[in-house]
Structures are given as structure tokens and as C-alpha cells.
Legacy VTK file of the C-alpha trace (Angstrom):
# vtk DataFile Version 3.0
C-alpha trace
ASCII
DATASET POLYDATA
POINTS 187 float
-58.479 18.399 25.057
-59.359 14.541 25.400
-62.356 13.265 24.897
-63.947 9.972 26.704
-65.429 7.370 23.920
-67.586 4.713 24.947
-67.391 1.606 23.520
-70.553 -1.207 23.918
-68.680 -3.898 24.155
-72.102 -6.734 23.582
-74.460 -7.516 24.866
-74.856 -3.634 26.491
-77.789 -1.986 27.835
-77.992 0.704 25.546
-80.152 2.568 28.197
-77.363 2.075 31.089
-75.036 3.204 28.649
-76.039 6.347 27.683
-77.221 7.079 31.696
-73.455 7.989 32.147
-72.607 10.547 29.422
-73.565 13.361 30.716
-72.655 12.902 34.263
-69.179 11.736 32.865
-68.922 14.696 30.794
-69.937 17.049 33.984
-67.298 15.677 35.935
-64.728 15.512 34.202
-65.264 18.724 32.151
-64.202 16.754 28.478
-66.640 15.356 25.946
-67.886 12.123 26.239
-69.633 9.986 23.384
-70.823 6.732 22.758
-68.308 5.293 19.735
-71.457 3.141 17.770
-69.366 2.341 14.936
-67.104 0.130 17.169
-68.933 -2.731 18.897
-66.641 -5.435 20.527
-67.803 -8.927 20.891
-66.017 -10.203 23.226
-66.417 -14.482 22.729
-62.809 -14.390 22.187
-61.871 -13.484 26.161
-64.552 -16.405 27.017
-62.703 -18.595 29.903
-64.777 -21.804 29.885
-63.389 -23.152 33.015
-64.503 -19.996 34.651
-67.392 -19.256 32.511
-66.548 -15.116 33.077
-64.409 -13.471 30.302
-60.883 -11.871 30.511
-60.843 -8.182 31.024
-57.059 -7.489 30.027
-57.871 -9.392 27.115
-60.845 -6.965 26.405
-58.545 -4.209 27.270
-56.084 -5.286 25.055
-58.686 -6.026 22.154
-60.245 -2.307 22.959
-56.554 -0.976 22.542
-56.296 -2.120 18.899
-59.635 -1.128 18.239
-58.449 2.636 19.660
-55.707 2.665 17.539
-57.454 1.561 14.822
-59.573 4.708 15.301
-56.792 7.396 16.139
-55.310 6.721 12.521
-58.564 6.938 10.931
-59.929 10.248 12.500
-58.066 13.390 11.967
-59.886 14.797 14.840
-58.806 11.768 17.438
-56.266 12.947 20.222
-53.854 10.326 21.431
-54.586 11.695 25.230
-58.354 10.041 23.841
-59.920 7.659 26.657
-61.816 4.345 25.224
-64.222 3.035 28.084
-65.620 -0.437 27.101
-69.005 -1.074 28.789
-70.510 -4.192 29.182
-72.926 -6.886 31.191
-70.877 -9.697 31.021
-69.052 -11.111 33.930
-65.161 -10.048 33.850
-61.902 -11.421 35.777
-58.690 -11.225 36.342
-56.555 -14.083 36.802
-55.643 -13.647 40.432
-58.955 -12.435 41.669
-62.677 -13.945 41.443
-63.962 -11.385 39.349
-64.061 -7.478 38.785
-66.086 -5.048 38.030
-64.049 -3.240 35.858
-60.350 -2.386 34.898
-57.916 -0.099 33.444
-54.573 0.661 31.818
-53.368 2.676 35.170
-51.982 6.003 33.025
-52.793 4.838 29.774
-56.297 5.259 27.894
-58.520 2.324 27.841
-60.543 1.059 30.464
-63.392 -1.997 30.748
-66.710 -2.093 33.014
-69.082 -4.314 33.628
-72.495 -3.883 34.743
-72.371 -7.595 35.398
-72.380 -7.791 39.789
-73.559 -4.384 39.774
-77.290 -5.232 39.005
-79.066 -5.823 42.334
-80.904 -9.473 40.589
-77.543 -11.372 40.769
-77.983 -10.867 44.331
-81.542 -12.654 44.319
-82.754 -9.303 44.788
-85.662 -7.329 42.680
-84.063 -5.281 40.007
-83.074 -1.617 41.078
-82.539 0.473 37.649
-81.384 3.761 39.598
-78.963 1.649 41.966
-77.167 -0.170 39.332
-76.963 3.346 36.950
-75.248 4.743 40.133
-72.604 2.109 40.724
-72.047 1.908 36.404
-71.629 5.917 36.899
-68.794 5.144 39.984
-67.076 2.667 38.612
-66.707 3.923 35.527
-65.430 7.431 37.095
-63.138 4.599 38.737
-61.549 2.931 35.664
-61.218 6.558 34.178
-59.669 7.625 37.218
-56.613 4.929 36.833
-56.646 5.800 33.195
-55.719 9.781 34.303
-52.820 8.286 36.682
-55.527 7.863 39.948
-54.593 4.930 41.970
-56.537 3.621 45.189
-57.062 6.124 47.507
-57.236 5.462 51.591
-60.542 8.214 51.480
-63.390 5.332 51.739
-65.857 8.248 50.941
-63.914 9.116 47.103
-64.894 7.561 44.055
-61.115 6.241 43.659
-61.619 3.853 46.904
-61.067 0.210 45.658
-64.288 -1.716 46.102
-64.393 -5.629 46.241
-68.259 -5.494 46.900
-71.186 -3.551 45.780
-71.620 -3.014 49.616
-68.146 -0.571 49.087
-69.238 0.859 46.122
-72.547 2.116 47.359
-70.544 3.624 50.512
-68.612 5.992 47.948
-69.528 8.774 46.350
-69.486 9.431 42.522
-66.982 12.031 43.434
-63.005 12.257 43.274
-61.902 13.654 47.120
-59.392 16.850 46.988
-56.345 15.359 46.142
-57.742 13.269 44.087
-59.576 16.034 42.251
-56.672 18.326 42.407
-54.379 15.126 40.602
-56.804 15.048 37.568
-57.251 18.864 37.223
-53.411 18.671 36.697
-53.696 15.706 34.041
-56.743 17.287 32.394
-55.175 21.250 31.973
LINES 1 188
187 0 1 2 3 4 5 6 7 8 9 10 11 12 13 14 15 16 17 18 19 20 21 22 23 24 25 26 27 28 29 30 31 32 33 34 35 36 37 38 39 40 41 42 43 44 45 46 47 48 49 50 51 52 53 54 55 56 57 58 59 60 61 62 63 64 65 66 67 68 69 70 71 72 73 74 75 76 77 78 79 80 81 82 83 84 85 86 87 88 89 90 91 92 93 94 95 96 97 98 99 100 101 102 103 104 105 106 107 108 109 110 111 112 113 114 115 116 117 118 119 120 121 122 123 124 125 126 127 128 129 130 131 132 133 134 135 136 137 138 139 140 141 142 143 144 145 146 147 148 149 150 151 152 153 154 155 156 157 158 159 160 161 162 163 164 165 166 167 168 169 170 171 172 173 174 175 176 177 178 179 180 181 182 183 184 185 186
């Protein structure tokens, strides 16, 4: 059975972080645990002409660090997820920015919590609201790393979003063919 390790990749709000263990964990019905011997510091993805920093290159960075941990632990699986969680502000070179994304089939994932939190907006702070979206977009990035892509359901937690707006229109759920996918990945 996999397990799901989450990775602060700094500066992380620890508190944010641990909101989506156990939810993760529910949902996917595999252990999920915060990996605090691995902390990534990602200055080395910094684009200063964009002043946001690389995902892939975070992805890549968090793949070497997941190797580096299969090898060492015994009890690491190589069907092992590595979610990198952070509160900078990611991109991709063809798009403006992302909030998160993933080796589509493959085990590592990023998310930020970055344009999730309601005060780049201009608006007051909203705790609850941004633990939500973390919790759906990281159910997202997972998703792809299980084999998920986008689905056409607007309602399903596999919907692409390109605004908060979208993401807070989802659910934190996976629809039935969705759900029925994973199940098949995760027996």
C-alpha cells in the first residue's frame, strides 16, 4: 500500500500543512505523513524576471529528494507519493502561474498556498477558505499523480481550475469515474 508524504517545501505554514492529513488520509484510504526530515528550499527555482519560482524545477528537485529517501528506508514503497507544500508563488513557463503541479502517473506533486489565501486578493484573511482550496488542490495534484487527468465534471475535485473562483465551485471530492479510476490504481 502507498503512502502520501508531505514535504514543506519553505517557508510553509506548518498549521495549513498539517490541516490536510487527515482529510487526505480519509479520502484516499492510504497513510499520509508530514516527511520533517526533508525540507526543500527552493531559492534555486527563483525566476528573477518573473519573481515566482519554477514548479517542474521543484518537482524535479522533490524527485531526487524521493529517491534519496526510497533507498534509505526499508519500509518506503516505490508506488510512495511526495506532495511538496508551499506559500511561494509557482509557474510554469507557458502559463502566468499555478497553483500546483504534478508528474501525471508518476509520484511527486507541488502546491502552493500562494493565490489561494484570500489577502492576495486585497481581501481580509479567511483561514477556513484557504485550508479548503490547499485540501482540493492538493487532492488535485494527487489525483494526476494516480493517472487522473482533467475531468469535464465542473463539480469533481479533478476539474482544472485557473481561478480560485473554480476552485471554490468544486468539491473536495473525486466524481464516479473519477473515484472508480483511483479505486483501481489504489487496490
Amino acid at each position: 500500500m502507498p503512502s502520501v508524504f508531505l514535504v514543506p517545501v519553505i517557508p510553509v505554514d506548518d498549521k495549513l500543512l498539517s490541516s490536510v492529513v487527515d482529510p487526505l488520509s480519509m479520502i484516499f484510504g492510504i497513510p499520509v505523513i508530514i516527511d520533517n526530515t526533508n525540507h526543500l528550499d527552493p531559492a534555486f527555482a527563483f525566476d528573477f524576471s518573473r519573481n515566482q519560482y519554477n514548479s517542474t524545477a521543484l518537482i524535479a528537485a522533490l524527485v531526487t529528494l524521493q529517491v534519496r529517501q526510497t533507498r534509505s528506508a526499508t519500509s518506503a514503497s516505490s508506488s510512495d507519493k511526495v506532495l511538496g507544500i508551499t506559500s511561494v508563488d509557482l509557474f510554469v513557463p507557458v502559463l502566468t502561474f499555478v497553483f500546483g503541479e504534478a508528474q501525471l502517473d508518476g509520484n511527486t506533486a507541488i502546491v502552493s498556498t500562494y493565490r489561494l489565501d484570500e489577502s492576495i486578493y486585497g481581501f481580509p484573511p479567511n483561514p477556513r477558505l484557504t485550508q479548503e482550496r490547499l485540501l482540493k488542490e492538493s487532492l488535485h495534484e494527487l489525483g494526476h499523480t494516480f493517472g487522473l487527468i482533467h475531468c469535464p465534471d465542473y463539480l469533481c475535485v479533478m476539474h482544472s481550475s485557473t481561478s480560485v473562483e473554480e476552485i471554490d465551485v468544486k468539491t473536495a471530492r473525486f466524481c464516479l469515474k473519477c473515484q472508480e479510476i483511483l479505486e483501481k490504481k489504489l487496490a
